[in-house]
N, C-alpha and C positions, 0 to 999 in steps of 0.2 A: 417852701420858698427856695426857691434855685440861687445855692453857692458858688462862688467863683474858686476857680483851681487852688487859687494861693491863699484859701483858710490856715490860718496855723493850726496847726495837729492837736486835737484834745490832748491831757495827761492819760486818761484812758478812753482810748477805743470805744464809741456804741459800735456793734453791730446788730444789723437786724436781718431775720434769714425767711428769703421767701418757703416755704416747701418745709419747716423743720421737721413736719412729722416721719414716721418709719415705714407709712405706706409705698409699696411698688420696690422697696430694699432703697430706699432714698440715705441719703449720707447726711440728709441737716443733722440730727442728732451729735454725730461722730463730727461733724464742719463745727456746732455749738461749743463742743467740749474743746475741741483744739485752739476755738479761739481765745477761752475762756484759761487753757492753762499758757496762755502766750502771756497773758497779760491783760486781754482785751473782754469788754461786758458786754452779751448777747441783752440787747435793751427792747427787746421786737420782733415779733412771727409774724407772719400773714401766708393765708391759706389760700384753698380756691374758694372756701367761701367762709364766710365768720361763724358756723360750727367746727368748720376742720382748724383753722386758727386757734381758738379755744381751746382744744383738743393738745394741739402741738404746744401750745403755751403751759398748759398744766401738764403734759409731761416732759417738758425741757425745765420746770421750776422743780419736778422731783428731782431731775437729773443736775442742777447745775447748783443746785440749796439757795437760789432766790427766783422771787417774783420774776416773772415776763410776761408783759404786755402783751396782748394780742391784738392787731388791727385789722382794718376794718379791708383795706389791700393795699396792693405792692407801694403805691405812691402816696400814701397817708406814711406806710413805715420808711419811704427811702426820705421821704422829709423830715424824720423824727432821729436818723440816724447819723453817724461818721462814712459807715462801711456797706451796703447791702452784697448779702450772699443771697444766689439766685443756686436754689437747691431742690425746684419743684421739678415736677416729669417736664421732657424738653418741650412739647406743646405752650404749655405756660412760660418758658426763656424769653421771648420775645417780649412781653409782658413786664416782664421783671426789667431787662435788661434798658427799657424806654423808662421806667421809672427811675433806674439810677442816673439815667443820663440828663434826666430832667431836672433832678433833684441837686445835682452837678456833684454826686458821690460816685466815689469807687465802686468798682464791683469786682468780686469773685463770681464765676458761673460755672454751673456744675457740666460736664463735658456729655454731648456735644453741645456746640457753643448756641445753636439752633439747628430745628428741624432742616435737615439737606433740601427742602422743599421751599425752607423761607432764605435760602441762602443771601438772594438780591437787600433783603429787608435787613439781612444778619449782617451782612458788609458796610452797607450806610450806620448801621449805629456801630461800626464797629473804628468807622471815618468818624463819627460825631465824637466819640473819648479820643480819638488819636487829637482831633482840632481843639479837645476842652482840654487837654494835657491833665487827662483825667485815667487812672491806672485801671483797666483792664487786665482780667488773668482768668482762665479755663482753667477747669479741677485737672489738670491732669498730670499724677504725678509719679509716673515711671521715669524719666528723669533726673529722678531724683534718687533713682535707686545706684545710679550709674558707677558712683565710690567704691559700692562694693565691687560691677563688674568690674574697674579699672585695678585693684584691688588684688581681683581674681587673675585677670591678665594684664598687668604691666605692659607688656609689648605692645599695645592696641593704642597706647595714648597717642595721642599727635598722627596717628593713621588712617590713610584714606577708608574710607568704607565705600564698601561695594554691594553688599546686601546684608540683609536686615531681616531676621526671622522672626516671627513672636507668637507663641500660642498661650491662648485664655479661653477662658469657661465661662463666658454670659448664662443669663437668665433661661433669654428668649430662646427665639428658635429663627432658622429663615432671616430673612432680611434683616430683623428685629436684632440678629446678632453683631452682623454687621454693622449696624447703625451706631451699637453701644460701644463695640468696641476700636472701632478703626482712632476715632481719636487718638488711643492712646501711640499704637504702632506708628502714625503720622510724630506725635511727640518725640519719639524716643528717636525717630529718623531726624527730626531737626536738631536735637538737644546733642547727636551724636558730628551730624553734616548741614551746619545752619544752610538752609534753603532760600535763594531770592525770590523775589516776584518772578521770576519767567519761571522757576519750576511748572512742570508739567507732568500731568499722570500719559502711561503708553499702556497700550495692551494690557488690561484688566481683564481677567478670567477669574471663575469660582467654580468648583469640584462640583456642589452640590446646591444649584438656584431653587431648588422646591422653598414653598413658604412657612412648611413645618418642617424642613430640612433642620438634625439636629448635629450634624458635623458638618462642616464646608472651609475649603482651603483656597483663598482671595488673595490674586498673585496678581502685581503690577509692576511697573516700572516709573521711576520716578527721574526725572529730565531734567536737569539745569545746569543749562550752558553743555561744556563738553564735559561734565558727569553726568553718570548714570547709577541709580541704588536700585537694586532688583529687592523687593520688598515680597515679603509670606507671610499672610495673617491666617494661620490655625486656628481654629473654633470648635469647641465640643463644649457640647449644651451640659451645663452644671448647675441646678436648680438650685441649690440650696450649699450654702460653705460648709467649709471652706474651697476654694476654688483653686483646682491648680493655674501653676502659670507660669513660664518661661520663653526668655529671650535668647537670641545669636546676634554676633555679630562679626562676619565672614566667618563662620565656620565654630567661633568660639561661645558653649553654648552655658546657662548658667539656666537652675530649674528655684523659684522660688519656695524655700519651704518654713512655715508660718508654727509659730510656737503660740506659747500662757499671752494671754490679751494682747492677741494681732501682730507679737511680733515676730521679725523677718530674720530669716538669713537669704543665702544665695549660694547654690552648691554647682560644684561643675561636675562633668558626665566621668572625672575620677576622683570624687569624692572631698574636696576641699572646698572649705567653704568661709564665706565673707559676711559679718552683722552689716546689714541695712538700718542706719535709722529711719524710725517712721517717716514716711512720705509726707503722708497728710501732714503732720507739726511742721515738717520743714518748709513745706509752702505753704502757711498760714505765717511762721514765722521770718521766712523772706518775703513776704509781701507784706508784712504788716512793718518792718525796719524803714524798706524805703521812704514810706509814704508821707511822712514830717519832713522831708529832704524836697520832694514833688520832684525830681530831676525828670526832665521833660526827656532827654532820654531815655528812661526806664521805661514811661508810658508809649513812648515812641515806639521803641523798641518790642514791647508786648501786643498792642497793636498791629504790628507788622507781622509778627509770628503768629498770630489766633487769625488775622487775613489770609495769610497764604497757604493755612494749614485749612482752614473752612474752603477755600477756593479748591485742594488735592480733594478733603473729604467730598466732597461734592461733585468734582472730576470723575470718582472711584463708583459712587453710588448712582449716579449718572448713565456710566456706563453699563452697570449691572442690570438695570432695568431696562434697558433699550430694546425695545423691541426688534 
């Protein structure tokens, strides 16, 4: 049964997670536990089909020390729920993401926010939470590392940016790298230089377009109004973690490096370095704060930013293929 915006907020949290299992390096697992030490109860899995559901259910119940349901799919669990997390391979998003909107729940989606293929499909429901004043939020959470860089370099605060570096170590290979990782470099370019609707991608180039390519260096230009952010996305194929990874910004560069259970610091290129907290808890637990409040702002607002960043990621990928 489809909920109106302005439900008052349970005392805790159901969520339910499309995708929970560990298959393909998927993050439900890690999305389950952070929800779970926020406050909030994983009440729901749904698979792609009701053996894999089963499957993620009995091992999210070792994982979390209770019972969870397993259903039958996406929209039997975004009915049963508060929250649904869309944590399956990005094929199945669209899937997921029609379910919560139907169901008139929240969603978190694992990034990208949809296939660059279903973009047209991924912008309409992305218009349908903005008009339910229903909160939307993409996994992406570099961002949120930014304390430490400011941290690291003081002077950068309240300063123009001009480019924007980032190198990471996806799975895949070829395209497949791209696809996984630009989300985040778009992120960290908005969260650093909020971007309008007339942002626009220029001159996109990549070092190395083969489709077992397993380094390639994806350079654009990002346009809005009279700025401009020269943007470099670094990739080197990293099969297995831990995975390096570090950012710039105009010049000032910080290399992430990862200790005992996932945690972070952030070192710069003369050896000083800043703690990060977890990423993932801090946006589980700044999305999970607002959402008793509903301020139609906040959904507005995320809305707005998961639209214009799906519109560049798509600009980017677009380009790349063009024959």
């Amino acid at each position: 049964m489809e909920r109106p915006s302005s439900t008052p907020a349970p005392a805790t949290w159901r969520i339910g997670i499309v995708g929970a299992g560990r298959s393909r390096q998927g993050l439900g697992p890690f999305l389950a536990s952070a929800f779970e030490r926020a406050g909030a109860r994983v009440a729901g899995v749904a698979g792609r089909d009701a053996a894999s559901a089963a499957r993620a259910a009995h091992e999210l119940a070792g994982r979390l020390g209770h019972a969870v349901p397993a259903f039958a799919g996406a929209h039997e669990l975004a009915a049963a729920v508060d929250l649904l997390v869309v944590a399956a391979p990005v094929p199945a998003h669209l899937a997921g993401l029609q379910a919560a909107l139907a169901a008139g729940v929240p969603c978190l989606c694992e990034k990208p926010l949809v296939d660059w293929r279903d973009a047209t499909a991924g912008q309409r429901l992305v218009a349908g939470f903005r008009e339910r004043g229903l909160l939307l939020v993409e996994n992406c959470q570099w961002p949120f590392v930014l304390p430490a860089f400011f941290a690291l370099y003081p002077e950068r605060i309240g300063q123009t940016v001009h480019t924007v570096g980032m190198g990471l170590s996806p799975a895949g290979t070829g395209l497949g790298m791209v696809e996984d990782s630009l989300s985040h470099v778009l992120s960290l370019v908005q969260a650093l230089a909020p971007l309008s609707t007339a942002a626009r991608v220029e001159a996109v180039t990549q070092s190395a377009p083969g489709p077992l390519a397993e380094h390639n260096v994806v350079c654009f230009r990002i346009v809005d109004g009279t700025a401009t952010i020269v943007v470099e996305l670094h990739l080197r194929r990293c099969p297995e973690p831990p995975r390096p990874a570090w950012f710039a910004v105009d010049g000032c560069r910080v290399d992430r490096r990862l200790g005992p259970d996932y945690t972070q610091d952030f070192v710069t290129p003369d050896g000083r370095s800043a703690f990060a907290e977890d990423p993932l808890s801090r946006l589980v637990y700044g999305l999970l704060e607002p959402l008793p409040e509903n301020r139609r702002e906040r959904t507005d607002a995320s809305a707005d930013a998961i639209s214009v960043r799906l519109g560049l990621f798509v600009a980017v990928l677009d380009a790349l293929t063009a024959v």
